[in-house]
C-alpha positions as CSV (number, residue, x, y, z in Angstrom):
1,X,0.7,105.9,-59.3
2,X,3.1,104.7,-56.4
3,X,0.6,105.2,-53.8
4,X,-1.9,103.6,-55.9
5,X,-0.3,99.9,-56.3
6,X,0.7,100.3,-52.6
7,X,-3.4,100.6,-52.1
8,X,-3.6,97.8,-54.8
9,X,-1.3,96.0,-52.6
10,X,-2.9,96.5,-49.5
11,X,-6.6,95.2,-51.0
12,X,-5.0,92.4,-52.3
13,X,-3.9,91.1,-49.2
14,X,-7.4,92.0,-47.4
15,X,-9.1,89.8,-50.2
16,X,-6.2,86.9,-50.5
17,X,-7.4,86.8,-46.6
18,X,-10.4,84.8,-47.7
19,X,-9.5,80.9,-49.3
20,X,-11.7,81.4,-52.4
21,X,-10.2,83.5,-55.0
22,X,-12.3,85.8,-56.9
23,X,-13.5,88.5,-60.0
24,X,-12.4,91.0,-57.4
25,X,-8.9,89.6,-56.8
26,X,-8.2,89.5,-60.8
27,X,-9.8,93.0,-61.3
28,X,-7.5,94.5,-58.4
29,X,-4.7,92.8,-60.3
30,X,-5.5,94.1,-64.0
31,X,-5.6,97.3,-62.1
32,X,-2.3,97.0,-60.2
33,X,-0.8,96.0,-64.0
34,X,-2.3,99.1,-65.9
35,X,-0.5,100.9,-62.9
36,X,2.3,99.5,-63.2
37,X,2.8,99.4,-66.9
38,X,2.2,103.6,-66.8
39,X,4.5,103.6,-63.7
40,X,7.3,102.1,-66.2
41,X,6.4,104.0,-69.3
42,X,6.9,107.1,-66.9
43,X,10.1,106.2,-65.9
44,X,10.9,105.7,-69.4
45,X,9.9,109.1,-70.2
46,X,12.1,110.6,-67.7
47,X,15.0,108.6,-68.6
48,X,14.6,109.8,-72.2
49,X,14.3,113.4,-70.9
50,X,17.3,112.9,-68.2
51,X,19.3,111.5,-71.5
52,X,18.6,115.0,-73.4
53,X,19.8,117.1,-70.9
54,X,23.0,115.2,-70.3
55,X,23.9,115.1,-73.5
56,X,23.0,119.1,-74.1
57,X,25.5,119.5,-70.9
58,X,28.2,117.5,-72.1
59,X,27.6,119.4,-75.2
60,X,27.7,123.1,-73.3
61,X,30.9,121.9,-71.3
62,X,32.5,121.4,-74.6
63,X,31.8,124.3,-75.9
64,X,33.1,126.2,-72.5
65,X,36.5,124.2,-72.3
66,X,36.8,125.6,-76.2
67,X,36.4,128.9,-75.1
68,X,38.2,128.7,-71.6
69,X,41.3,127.4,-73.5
70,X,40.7,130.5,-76.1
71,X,40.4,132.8,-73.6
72,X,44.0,131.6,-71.8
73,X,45.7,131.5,-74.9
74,X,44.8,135.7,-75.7
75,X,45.3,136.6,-72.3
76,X,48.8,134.4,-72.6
77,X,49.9,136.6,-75.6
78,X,48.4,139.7,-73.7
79,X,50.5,139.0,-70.9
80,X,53.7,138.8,-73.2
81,X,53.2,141.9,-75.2
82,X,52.4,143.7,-71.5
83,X,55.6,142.3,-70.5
84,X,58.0,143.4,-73.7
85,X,56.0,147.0,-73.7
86,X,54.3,148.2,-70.6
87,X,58.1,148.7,-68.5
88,X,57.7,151.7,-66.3
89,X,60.5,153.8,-68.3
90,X,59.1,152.7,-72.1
91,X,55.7,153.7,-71.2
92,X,57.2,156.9,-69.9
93,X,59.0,157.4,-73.4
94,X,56.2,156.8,-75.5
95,X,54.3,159.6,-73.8
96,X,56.6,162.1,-73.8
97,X,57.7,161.7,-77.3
98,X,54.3,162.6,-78.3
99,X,53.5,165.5,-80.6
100,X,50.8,166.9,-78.8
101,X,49.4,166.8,-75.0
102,X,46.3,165.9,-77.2
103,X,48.8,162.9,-78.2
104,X,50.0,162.2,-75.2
105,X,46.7,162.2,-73.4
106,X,45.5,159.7,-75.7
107,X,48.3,157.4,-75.8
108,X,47.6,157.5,-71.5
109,X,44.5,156.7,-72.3
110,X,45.1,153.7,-74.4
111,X,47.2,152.3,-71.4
112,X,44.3,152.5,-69.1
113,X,41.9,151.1,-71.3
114,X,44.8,148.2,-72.3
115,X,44.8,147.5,-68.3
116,X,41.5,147.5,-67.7
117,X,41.4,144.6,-70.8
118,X,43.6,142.5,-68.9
119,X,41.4,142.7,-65.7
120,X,38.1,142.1,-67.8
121,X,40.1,139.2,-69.2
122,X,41.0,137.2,-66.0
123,X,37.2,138.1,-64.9
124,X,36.0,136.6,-67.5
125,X,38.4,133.2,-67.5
126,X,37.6,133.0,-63.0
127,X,33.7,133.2,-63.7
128,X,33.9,130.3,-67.1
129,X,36.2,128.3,-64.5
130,X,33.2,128.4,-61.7
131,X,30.7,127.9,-64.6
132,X,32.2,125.0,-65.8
133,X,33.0,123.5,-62.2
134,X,28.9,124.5,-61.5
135,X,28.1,122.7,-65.2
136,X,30.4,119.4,-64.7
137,X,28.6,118.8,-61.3
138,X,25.0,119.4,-62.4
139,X,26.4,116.9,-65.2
140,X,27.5,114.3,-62.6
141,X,24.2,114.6,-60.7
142,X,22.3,114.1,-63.8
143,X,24.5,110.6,-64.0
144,X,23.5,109.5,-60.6
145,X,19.3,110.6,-61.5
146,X,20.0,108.6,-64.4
147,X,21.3,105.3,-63.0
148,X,18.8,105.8,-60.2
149,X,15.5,106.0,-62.3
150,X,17.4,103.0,-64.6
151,X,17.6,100.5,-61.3
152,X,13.9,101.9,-60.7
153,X,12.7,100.8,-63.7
154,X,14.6,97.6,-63.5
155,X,13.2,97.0,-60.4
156,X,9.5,97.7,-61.6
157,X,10.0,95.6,-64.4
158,X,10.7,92.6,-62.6
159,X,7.5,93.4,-60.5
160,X,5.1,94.1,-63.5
161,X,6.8,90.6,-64.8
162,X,5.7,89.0,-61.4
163,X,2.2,90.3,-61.3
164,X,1.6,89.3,-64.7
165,X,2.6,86.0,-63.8
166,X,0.2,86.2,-60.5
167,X,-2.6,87.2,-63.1
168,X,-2.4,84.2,-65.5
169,X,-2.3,81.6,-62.9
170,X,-5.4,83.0,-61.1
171,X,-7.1,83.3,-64.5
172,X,-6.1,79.8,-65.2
173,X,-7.9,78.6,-61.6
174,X,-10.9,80.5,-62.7
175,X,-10.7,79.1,-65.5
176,X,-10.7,75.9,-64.2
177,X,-14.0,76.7,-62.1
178,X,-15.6,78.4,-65.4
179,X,-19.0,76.6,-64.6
180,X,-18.4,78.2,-60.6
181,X,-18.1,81.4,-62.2
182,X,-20.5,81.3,-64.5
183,X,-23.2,81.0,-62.1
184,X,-21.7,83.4,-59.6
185,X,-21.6,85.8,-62.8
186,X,-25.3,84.9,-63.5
187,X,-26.2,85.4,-59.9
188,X,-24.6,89.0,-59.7
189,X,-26.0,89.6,-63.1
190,X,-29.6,89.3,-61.9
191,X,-29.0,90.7,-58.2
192,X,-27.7,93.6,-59.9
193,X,-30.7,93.8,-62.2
194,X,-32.7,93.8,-59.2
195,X,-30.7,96.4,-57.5
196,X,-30.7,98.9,-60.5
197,X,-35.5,98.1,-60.3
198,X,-35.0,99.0,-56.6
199,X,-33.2,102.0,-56.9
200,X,-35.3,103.3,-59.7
201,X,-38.3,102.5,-57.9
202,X,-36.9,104.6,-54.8
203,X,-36.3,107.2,-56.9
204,X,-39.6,107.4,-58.4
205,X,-41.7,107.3,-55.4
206,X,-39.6,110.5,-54.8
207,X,-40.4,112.2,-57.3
208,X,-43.5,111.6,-56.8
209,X,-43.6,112.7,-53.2
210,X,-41.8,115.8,-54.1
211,X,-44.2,116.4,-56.9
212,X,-47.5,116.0,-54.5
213,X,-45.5,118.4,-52.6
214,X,-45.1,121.1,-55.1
215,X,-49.1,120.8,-56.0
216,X,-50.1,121.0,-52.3
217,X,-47.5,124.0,-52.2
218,X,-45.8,122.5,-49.3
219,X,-43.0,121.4,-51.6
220,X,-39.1,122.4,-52.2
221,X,-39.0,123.3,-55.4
222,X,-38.2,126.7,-55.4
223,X,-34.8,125.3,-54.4
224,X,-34.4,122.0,-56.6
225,X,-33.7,123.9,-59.5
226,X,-30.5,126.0,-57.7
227,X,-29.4,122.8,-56.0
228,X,-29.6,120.8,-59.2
229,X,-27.7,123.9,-61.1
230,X,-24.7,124.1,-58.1
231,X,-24.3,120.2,-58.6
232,X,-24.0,120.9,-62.3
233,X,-21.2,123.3,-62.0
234,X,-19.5,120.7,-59.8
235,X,-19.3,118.3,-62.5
236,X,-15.8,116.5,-62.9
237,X,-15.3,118.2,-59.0
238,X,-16.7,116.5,-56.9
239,X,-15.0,114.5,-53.6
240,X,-14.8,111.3,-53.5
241,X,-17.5,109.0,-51.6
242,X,-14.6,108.0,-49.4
243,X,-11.2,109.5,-49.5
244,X,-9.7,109.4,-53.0
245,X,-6.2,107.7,-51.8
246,X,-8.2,105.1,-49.9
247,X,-9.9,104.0,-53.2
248,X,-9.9,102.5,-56.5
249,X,-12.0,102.2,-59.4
250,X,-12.6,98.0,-60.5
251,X,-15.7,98.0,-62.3
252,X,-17.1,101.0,-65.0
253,X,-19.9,102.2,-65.9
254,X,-22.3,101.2,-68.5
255,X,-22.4,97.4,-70.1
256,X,-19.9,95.2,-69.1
257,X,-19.0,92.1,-71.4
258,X,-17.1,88.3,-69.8
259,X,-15.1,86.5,-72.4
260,X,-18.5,84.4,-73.2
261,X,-20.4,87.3,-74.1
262,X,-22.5,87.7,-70.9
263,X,-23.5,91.0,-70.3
264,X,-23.9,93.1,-66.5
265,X,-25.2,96.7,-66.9
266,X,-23.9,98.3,-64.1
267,X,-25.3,101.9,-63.7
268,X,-22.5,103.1,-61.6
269,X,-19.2,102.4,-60.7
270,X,-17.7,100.0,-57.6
271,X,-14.7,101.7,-55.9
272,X,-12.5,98.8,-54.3
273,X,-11.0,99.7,-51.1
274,X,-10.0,98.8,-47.1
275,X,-12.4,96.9,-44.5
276,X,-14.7,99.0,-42.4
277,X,-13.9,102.6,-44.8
278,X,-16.2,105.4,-43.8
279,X,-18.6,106.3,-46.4
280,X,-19.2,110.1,-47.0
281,X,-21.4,112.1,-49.3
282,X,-20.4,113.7,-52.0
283,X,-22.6,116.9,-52.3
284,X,-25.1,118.9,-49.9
285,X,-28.9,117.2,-49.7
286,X,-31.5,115.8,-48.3
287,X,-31.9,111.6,-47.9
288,X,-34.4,110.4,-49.2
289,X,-34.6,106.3,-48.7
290,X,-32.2,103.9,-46.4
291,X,-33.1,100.7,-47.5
292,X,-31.7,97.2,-46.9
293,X,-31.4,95.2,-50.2
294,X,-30.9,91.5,-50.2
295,X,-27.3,91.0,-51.6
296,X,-26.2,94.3,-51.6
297,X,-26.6,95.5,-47.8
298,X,-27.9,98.9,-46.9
299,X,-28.6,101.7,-49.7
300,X,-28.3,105.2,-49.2
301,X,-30.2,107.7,-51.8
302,X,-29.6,111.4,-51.5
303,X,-31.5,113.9,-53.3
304,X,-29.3,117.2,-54.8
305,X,-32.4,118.5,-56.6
306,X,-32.6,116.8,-59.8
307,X,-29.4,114.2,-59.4
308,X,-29.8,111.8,-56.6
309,X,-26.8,110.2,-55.4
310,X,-26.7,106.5,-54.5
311,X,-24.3,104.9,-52.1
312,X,-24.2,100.9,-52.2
313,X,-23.3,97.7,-49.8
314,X,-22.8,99.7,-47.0
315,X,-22.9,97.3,-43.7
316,X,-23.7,100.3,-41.3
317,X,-25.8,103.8,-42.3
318,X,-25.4,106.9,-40.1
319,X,-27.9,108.9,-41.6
320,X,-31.8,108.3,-41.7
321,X,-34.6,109.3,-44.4
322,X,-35.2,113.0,-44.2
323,X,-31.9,114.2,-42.8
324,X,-30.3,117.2,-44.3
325,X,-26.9,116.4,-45.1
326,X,-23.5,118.3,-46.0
327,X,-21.0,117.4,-48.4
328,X,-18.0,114.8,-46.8
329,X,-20.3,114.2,-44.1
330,X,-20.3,110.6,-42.9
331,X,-23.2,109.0,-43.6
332,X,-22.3,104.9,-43.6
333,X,-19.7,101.9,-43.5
334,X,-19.2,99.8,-46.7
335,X,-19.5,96.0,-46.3
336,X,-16.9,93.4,-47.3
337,X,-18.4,89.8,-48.9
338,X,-17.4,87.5,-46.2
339,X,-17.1,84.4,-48.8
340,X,-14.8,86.6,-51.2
341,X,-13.3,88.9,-49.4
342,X,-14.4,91.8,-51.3
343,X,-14.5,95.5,-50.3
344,X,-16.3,97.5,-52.9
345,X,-18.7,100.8,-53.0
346,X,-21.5,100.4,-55.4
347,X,-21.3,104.6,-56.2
348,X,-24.6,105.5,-58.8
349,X,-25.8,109.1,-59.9
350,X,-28.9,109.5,-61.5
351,X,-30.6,112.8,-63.1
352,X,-33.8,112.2,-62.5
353,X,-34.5,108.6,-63.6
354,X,-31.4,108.0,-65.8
355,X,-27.8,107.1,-64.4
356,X,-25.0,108.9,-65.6
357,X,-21.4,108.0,-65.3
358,X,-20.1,108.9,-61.9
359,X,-16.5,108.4,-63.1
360,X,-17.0,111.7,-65.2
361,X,-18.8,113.3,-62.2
362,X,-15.5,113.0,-59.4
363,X,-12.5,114.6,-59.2
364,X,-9.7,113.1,-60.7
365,X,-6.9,111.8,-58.4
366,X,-4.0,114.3,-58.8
């Protein structure tokens, strides 16, 4: 989460590079927040946690200064009675006053054994005496952890408090520009109606193309259906389309709703992240369209059998149609909006003609 908000941080400062604030500036922020506000629930947690063990140690060391002070106070009166009774000449007298050498052998016995006590004893008392030494310093360093992670959370506290703040006033300028957005909303709204026609039309010339192909029995499609089951088994696995430390989700999947009820259908997801980031695919295939759309920059489609990958507002493309491709191979640069300063990845999967969600598809950050 740490090295998240730093990335949060980072794009930030590329967008707040451009005068005109933007969508893109607010959803890095509402991101940097949600981060944030786990980050300090987190540190809660282990604070709790941190709490439970000291007060289980503090209990323990009680328990062993009871018995440390028990132990002392038997080997005390162990000592004494050693003292009135074990003299050379009285243990000498009680054996040979015995009965029996069965007696007397016995009684020797019960000396030994009585010795061999006191030994056992001071053992016993030397290894509670390290324990306790071992348990009050393990206690101390649980003190320090403590007030560490409590001037930690302090600390992100008073930054959540401050982006928070940062938030409202840039909603409140936005707000204040409502009409501004409005149409910019409208405008990306219908680009990105048009984008999700182009794409769908890509893909079905495709299929059409590999179809002819399988009726003129020059086709693939002895392999589509292996391909298509390998990306299957990959679901929830799969790589990022740019290094998963470099990037950050800002915009879902599926219909996305403003505060006036205006409605974007995005069919995939846009990953935020740094100026000029390499773009890499995801999974082994073949490209099948490089196209320049107005708005969006260059589009990358890559077939995996039955799921086609898309990779959108890419300034650069190092791959042309046709090309066989590997998974993480580099195959574009993403594009940053000059006017808004934002950085974002347009990522889409489709099977067949549908999208799917592509946040269910990659691996999750660990």
């Amino acid at each position: 989460m740490e090295k998240e908000i730093q990335l949060t941080n980072k794009l930030l400062k590329e967008t707040k590079q451009v005068k005109s604030q933007s969508i893109s500036e607010l959803n890095l922020l509402k991101k940097q927040i949600s981060l944030r506000e786990r980050l300090v629930t987190g540190l809660n947690d282990e604070i709790n946690v941190l709490d439970r063990d000291i007060d289980r140690t503090i209990d323990m060391i009680t328990m062993m200064h009871t018995d440390l002070d028990r132990l002392q106070v038997e080997y005390g009166e162990i000592a004494y009675l050693t003292y009135r009774v074990q003299t050379p000449v009285s243990v000498l007298l009680w054996l040979f006053s015995s009965e029996s050498f069965y007696q007397a052998y016995k009684r020797l016995q019960y000396f030994r054994e009585f010795s061999r006590y006191r030994k056992n004893q001071i053992q016993i008392i030397k290894r509670t005496q390290v324990f306790l030494t071992r348990k009050t310093h393990e206690l101390n360093m649980k003190k320090m952890e403590k007030n560490h992670l409590m001037g930690k959370q302090q600390n992100e506290n008073h930054k959540l408090f401050k982006i928070k703040k940062q938030k409202d006033i840039l909603v409140s300028n936005l707000q204040s520009k409502e009409s501004e957005y409005q149409k910019s909303l409208k405008e990306k709204q219908a680009a990105l109606k048009k984008l999700n026609q182009e794409i769908e039309k890509l893909i079905r010339e495709s299929m059409r193309a590999n179809a002819k192909k399988s009726e003129d029995g020059t086709g693939e499609s002895d392999i589509l259906n292996p391909l298509s089951g390998a990306f299957e088994r990959n679901k929830g696995l799969l790589p990022w389309p740019l290094p998963s430390n470099k990037g950050l989700i800002t915009g879902d999947f599926g219909i996305q709703k403003d505060k006036d009820g205006l409605e974007i259908n995005n069919h995939g997801v846009y990953i935020s992240t740094a100026q000029n980031q390499i773009i890499r695919a995801v999974f082994t295939g073949t490209v099948t369209a490089v196209k320049s759309i107005p708005g969006f920059g260059k589009v990358i489609i890559v077939e995996h059998g039955r799921y086609r990958t898309v990779y959108t507002n890419l300034k650069e493309a190092k791959v042309k149609e046709g090309d066989k491709i590997e998974a993480l191979q580099e195959i574009g640069v993403v594009k940053t909006d000059p006017q808004t300063g934002e950085t974002e990845l347009h990522f889409q999967i489709y099977k067949d003609k549908t999208p799917i969600d592509p946040s269910e598809w990659i691996a999750n950050k660990k």
